[in-house]
N, C-alpha and C positions, 0 to 999 in steps of 0.2 A: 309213725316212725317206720313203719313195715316198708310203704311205698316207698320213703326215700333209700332206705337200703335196699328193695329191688330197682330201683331206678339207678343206683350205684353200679349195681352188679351187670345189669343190661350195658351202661357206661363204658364198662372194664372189658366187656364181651363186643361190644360197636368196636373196643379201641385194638383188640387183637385182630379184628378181621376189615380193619382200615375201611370200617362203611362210616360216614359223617354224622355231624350230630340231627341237622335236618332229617335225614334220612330214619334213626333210630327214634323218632316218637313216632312216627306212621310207623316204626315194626310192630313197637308195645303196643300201639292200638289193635294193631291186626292181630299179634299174638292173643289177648284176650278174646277177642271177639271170637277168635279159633277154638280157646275153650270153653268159650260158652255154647259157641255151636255143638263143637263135640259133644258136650255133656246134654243140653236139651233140645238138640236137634236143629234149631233155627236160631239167628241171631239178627236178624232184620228189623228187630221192635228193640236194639240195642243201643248202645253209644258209647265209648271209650275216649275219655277226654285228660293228656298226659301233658302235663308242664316241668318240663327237667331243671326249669330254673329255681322252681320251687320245691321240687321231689313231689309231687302230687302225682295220684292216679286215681281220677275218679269214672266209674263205670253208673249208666243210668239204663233203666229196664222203663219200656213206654206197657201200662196195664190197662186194661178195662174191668171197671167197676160192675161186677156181678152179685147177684143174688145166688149162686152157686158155683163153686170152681170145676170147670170142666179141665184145662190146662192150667198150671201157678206157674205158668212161666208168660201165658198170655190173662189170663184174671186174674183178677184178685176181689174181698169181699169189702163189702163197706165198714164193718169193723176194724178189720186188718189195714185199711187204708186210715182208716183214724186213730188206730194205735201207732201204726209208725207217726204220721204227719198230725199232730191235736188239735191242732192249731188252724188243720182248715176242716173241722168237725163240723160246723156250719152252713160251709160252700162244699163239702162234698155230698153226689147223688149217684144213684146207679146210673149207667151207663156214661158215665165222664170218664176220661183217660187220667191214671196216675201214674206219675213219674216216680219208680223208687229206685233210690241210692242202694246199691254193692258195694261192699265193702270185697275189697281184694283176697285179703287174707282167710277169706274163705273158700280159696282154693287149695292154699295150703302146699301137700305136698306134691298134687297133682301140676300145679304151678311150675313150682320148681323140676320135674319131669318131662314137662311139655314145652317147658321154654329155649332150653338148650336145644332142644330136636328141631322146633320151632324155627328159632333163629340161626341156626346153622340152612336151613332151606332157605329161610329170606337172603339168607347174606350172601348165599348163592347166586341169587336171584339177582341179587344189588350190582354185586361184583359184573355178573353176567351183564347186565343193563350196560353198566359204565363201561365195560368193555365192548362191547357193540356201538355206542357213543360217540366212544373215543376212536376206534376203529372205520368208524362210515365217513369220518371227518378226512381220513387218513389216505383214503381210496387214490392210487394215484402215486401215491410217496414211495420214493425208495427206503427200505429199514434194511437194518443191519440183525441177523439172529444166528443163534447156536444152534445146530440139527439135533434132536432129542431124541428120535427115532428113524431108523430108514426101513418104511416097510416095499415090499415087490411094489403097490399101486400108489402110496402117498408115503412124503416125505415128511417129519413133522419136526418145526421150529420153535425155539421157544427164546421169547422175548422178555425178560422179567416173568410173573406169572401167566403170562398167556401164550397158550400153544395155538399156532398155525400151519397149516395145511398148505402143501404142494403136489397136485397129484402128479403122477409122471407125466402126461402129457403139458405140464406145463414147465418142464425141465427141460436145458437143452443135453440131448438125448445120447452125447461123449459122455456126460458128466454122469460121475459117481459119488455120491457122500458117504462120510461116515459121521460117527456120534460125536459131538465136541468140534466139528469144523464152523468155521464160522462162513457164514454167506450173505450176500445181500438179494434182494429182491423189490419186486415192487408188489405193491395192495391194491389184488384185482375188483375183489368182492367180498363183500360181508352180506350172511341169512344169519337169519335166526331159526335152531334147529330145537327138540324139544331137549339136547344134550348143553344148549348154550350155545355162542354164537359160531359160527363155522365162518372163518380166517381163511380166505382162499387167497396165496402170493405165488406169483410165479414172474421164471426168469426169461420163457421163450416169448414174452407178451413184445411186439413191436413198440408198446410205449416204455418199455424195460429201456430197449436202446436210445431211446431219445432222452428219457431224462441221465443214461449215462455220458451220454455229451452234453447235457443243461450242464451236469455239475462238475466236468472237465474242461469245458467251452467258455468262461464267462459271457462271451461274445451274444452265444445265445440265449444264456438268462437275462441278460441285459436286451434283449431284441434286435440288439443289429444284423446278426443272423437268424436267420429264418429257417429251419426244417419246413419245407413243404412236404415231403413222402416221405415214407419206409418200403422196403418191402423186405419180405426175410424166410430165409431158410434156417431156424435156430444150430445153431453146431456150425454150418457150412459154412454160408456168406450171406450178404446183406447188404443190398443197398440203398443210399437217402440221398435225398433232393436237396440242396441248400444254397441257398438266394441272401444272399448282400445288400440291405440298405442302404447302408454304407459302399458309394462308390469306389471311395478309397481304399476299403477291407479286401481281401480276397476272401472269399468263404473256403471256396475249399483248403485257401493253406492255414486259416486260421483252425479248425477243425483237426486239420494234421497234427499242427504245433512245431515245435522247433527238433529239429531231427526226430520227427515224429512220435515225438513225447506224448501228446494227447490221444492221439488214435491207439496208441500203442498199449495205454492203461486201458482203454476200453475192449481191444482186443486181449489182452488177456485176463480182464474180468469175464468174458464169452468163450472163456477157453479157447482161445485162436482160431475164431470167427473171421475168415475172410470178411471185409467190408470195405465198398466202391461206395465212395464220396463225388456225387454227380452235380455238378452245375448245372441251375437251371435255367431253361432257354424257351422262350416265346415260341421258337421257330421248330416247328414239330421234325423235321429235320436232322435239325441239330442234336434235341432232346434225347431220340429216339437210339441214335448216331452215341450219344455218350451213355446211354443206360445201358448199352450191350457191351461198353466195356468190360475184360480188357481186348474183346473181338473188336474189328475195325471192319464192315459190311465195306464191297464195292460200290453196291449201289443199292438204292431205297426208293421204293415207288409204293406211296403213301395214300391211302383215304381219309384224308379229315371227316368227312362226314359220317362214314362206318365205323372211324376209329380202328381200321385195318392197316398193316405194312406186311409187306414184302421185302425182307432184307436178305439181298444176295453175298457170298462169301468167298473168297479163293477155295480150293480143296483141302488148305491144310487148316482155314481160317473155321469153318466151321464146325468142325471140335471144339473149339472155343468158346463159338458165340452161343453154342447147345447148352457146354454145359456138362456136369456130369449128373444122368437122369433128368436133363434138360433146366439146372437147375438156374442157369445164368440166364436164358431166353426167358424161363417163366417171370423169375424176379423183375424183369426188366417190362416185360409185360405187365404186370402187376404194377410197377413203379410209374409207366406213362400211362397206361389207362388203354393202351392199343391192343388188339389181339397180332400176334408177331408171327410170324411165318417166314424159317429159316431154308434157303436154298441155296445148291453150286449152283453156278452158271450154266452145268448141261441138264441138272435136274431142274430147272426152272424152265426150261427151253422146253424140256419134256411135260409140263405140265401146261406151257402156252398150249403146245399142241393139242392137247387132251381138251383144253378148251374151246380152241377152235372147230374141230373134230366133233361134227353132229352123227348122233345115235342113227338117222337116217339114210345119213351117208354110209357107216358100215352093211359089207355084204352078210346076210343071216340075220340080219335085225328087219322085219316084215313094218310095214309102213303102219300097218293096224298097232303092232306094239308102241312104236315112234312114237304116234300119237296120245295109246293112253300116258306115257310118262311123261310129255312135255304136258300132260293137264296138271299137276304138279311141279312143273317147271323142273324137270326131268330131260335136259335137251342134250348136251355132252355128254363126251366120255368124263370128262371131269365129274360134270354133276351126277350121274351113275356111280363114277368110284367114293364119293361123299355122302348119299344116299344109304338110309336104317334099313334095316328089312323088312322091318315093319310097317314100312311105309309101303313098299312093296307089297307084302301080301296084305296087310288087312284096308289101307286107305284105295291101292287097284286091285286088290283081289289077285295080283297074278297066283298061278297055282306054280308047283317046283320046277316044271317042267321050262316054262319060257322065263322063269328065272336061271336058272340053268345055261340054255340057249343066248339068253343077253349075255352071263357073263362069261361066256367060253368064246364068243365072239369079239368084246370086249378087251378079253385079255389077250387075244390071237393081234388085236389090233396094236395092245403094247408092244407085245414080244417080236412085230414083226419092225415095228417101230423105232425099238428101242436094234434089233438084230441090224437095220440099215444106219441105224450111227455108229453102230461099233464096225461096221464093215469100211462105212469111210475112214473110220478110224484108221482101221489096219490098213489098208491103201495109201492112207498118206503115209504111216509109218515104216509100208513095204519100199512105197517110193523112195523114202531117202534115205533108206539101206542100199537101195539100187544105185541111188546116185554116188553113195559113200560106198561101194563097192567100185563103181565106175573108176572114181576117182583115183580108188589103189590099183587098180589094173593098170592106170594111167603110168602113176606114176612108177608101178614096179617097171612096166617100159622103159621108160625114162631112165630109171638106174641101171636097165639091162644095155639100152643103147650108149648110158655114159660108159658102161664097164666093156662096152665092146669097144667103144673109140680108145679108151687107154690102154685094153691090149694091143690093140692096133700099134698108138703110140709106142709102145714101150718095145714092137718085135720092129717096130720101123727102126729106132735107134739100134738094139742087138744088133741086127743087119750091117746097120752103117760101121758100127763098129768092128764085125766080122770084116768088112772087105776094107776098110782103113788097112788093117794088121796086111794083108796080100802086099797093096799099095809100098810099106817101108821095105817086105823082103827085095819086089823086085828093085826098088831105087839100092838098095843094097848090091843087090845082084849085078846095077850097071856098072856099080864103081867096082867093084870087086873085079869087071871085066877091062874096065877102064888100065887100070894098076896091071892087067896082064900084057895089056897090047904094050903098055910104054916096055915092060922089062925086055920084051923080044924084040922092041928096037931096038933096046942097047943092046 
């Protein structure tokens, strides 16, 4: 009667700490077995055999048959074996193994003591198991959880009973929480620690941003659309490759959505993460040409086989294509696979030169030096201004001195270099100050010789009109003499 009321009770304690019923006859074995250990030190010669459907628990002890007890937990006498068992008084001898039957209730109150401590560690244990299980399955998934804590290095979430881990670095690094906010993430990785499992989610993971367009996309859980790449700067911006099966789709405007409904939830799930949605294109080219979006390179002069470019920029363009902290050129680089290399037009011009421009050729570089660095392939100014130091002093040995001497020569070759562009510079821009100075001399002429012709004009007319007036006095004056002579004839 004993065992099925602690098999009841074990029942009632399975059912408050949600472990299954499989699960609770392997605890009750192992709790026993634990007190037997406990109590005489070993329990390897044991056995614990628990049927819940019957309420049974029966425990067996494996002995050997002695002629004197050194251990009664490992001998026992041949008397003692034939008073428990009568029946095999006949077939039993010294040294045969007996199996005797434990009675439970001979643990008593120690039982009841040890079982509760007991089975609070199993269930622990249990719990812990299923939750690492259920978690390793999970790897990948985006979850939904409540912040529980915010400590300065981890963040901790808690999803039903299980608390999960986000260290800061796997935050994007705007973002602030507090307790009770609710967030999602994705399940990087599960260990097993000796505290239970350790639930590492985080939101800056590049597969965070893909599965938040899987589940705002149909397009792409359905596979019509393709993600080829990521590339990301968590907080800042981000950008992904995506490719159309479907000819008739456009990828990039199905990804947008209808007045940019789609990109817009995922944008501010990332707290207003810039993100360039990139077509993708065979033609390295083109590729290259749309990952440096929203910069627009002049021109591109490409290595497929280095997987190197050279993308040149107007003056105001390449702020753009950099970046801030070069953040757009790296992504972009990152997202083709090319190392990128951003230039103007006259810093580009100025680095042909450096290339061209052998160490040999400059004056104060001794042909003995020339040669040890072209054994290292050491030949331009270029390949000088690329060059570790350490290559320098420890692979040729130079001492500080003709290190020194190469790069003060070196640098005399930029600054004299770089001083004859900026000099044509000014010459052409002296010259058409000159011209546009010519130009107003010209014309101030011009307006000085119209203003002389119209005073001309204008004292020609006063004139004319000064000796008009003379002109009516004397025709006056003749009639007035006219009118005298007729009176003295009459």
């Amino acid at each position: 009667m004993i065992n099925r009321d602690l098999i009841e009770i074990f029942i009632e304690l399975a059912r408050e700490k949600n472990i299954e019923r499989s699960e609770l006859g392997t605890i009750i074995e192992q709790l026993f077995l634990f007190i037997i250990e406990k109590e005489t030190g070993e329990s390897d010669n044991c056995s614990v055999i628990v049927n819940l459907d019957k309420g049974e628990i029966e425990i067996y002890v494996e002995k050997t048959i002695v002629e004197e007890v050194d251990d009664d937990h490992f001998d026992i006498t041949l008397e003692r074996a034939v008073e428990l068992e009568p029946d095999l008084a006949g077939e039993l001898k010294l040294g045969d193994t007996f199996v005797e039957v434990i009675d439970p209730a001979r643990f008593g109150r120690r039982l009841v003591a040890n079982a509760r401590q007991f089975l609070n560690k199993r269930t622990r244990e249990v719990q812990q198991q299923y939750i690492y299980e259920d978690y390793v399955q999970r790897i990948g998934e985006v979850i939904i959880g409540t912040v529980h804590q915010v400590h300065r290095e981890n963040t901790f979430v808690n999803i039903e009973q299980t608390e999960l881990r986000m260290p800061r670095n796997e935050q994007i690094f705007s973002e602030r929480f507090r307790r009770g906010d609710t967030i999602r993430a994705l399940v990087k990785s599960v260990e097993v620690t000796p505290k239970g499992p350790d639930i590492l989610i985080s939101r800056s993971d590049d597969l965070f941003l893909y599965k938040l367009f899987e589940m705002e996309v149909p397009e792409i859980e359905d596979g019509i659309i393709e993600i080829k790449g990521i590339a990301r700067k968590p907080g800042e911006r981000s950008k992904i490759i995506v490719h159309s099966v479907d000819k008739r789709i456009d990828a990039v405007g199905a990804c947008v959505g209808m007045r940019g409904s789609r990109i817009q939830s995922v944008v501010r799930e990332l707290n207003n993460e810039k993100i360039d949605i990139v077509n993708y294109s065979e033609k390295s080219e083109v590729f290259v040409t749309r990952a440096l979006s929203p910069a627009k390179p002049v021109d591109l002069y490409i290595d497929d086989e280095r997987k190197y470019c050279v993308a040149i920029f107007d003056e105001g363009g390449l702020e753009n294509a950099v970046g801030r902290s070069g953040v757009n050129i790296n992504l972009a680089s990152k997202l083709t696979g090319y190392t990128i290399d951003a230039y103007t037009k006259s810093e580009y011009d100025e680095v042909l030169i450096n290339q061209k421009t052998t160490l040999e050729s400059l004056d104060g570089i001794t042909k003995t030096l020339s040669n040890k660095l072209a054994k290292v392939d050491i030949v331009s100014v270029a390949d000088y201004l690329n060059v570790k130091k350490y290559v320098l002093t420890e692979e040729l040995a130079l001492n500080d001195k003709e290190i020194t001497s190469i790069s003060d020569t070196v640098n005399s070759f930029i600054e004299i270099t770089h001083n004859k562009e900026e000099e044509v510079e000014e010459v052409v821009e002296s010259t058409e100050e000159g011209v546009e100075l010519d130009l107003t001399d010209a014309e101030q002429n011009i307006e000085a010789v119209k203003n002389d012709s119209e005073e001309v004009e204008s004292t020609d007319e006063e004139s004319a009109e000064e000796v008009e007036l003379p002109d009516k006095e004397v025709v006056d004056s003749e009639e007035d003499s006219d009118s005298n002579m007729k009176e003295k004839e009459e």
